[in-house]
C-alpha positions as CSV (number, residue, x, y, z in Angstrom):
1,X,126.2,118.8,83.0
2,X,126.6,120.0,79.1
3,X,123.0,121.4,77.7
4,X,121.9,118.6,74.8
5,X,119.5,119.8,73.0
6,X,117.0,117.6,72.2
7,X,114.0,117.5,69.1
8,X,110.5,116.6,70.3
9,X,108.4,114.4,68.0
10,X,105.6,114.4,66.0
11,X,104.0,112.6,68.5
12,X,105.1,114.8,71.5
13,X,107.6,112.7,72.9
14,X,111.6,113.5,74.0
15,X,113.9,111.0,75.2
16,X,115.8,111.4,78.1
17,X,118.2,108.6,78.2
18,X,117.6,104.7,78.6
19,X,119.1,105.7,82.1
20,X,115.5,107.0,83.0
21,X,113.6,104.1,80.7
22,X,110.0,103.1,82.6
23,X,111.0,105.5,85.5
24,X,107.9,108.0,86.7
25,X,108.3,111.7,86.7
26,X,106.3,114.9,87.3
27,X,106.8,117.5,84.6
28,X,105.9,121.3,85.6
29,X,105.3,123.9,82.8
30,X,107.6,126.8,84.5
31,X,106.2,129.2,81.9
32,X,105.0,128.7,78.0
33,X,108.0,126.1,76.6
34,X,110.0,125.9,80.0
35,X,109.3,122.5,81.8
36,X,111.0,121.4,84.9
37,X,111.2,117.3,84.9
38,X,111.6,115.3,88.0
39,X,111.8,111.6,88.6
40,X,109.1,111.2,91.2
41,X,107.3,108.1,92.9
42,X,103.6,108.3,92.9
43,X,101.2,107.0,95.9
44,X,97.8,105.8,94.9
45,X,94.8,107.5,96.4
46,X,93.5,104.8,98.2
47,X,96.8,104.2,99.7
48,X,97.5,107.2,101.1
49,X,96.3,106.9,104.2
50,X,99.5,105.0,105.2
51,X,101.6,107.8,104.4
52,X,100.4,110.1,107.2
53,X,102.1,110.6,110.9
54,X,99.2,109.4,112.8
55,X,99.6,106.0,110.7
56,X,103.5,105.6,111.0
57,X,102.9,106.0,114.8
58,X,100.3,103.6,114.9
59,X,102.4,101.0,112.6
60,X,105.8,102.4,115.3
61,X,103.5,100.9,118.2
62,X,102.9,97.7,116.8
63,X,105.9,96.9,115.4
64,X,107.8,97.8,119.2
65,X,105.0,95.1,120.4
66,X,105.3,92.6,118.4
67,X,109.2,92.8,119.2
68,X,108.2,92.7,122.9
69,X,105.7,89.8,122.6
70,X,106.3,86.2,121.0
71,X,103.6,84.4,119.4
72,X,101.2,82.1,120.4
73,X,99.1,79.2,119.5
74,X,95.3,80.7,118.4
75,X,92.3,79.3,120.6
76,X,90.2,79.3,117.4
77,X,87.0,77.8,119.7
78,X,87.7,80.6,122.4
79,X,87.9,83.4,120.2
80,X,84.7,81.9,118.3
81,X,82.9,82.5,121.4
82,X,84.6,85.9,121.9
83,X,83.3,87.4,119.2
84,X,79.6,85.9,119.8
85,X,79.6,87.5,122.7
86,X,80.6,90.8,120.9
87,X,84.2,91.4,123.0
């Protein structure tokens, strides 16, 4: 790829191509004026607990049983008295 050489604005900004418009990316300061830019997908907070091993396992299991078992008609007044009972 040739080098462009690019101006950065007044208000800090440099385009990158509408190729890359509304696209996330991490941008690492290397050293003072050398940045590294990556396009990146981020992973709220609160959601990463989905992203570790223990959870894909988990999410492995239930997706192998609910392959392995068809589903069924609720018994809405027998569950009712399931949980009542505290089962």
């Amino acid at each position: 790829m040739p080098i462009e050489v690019k101006t950065i604005g007044t208000s800090g900004q440099i385009s990158l191509g509408k190729q890359y418009a509304g696209r996330t990316v991490t941008v690492d300061e290397i050293e003072t004026g050398v940045w590294m830019v990556k396009t990146a997908q981020v992973i709220p907070d609160s959601e990463m607990w989905m992203h570790t091993p223990e959870m894909r396992a988990s999410l492995d299991r239930a997706l192998e049983w609910a392959e392995k078992n068809k589903p069924s008609e609720s018994d809405l007044v027998a569950l009712g008295k399931q949980i009542r009972k505290g089962k």
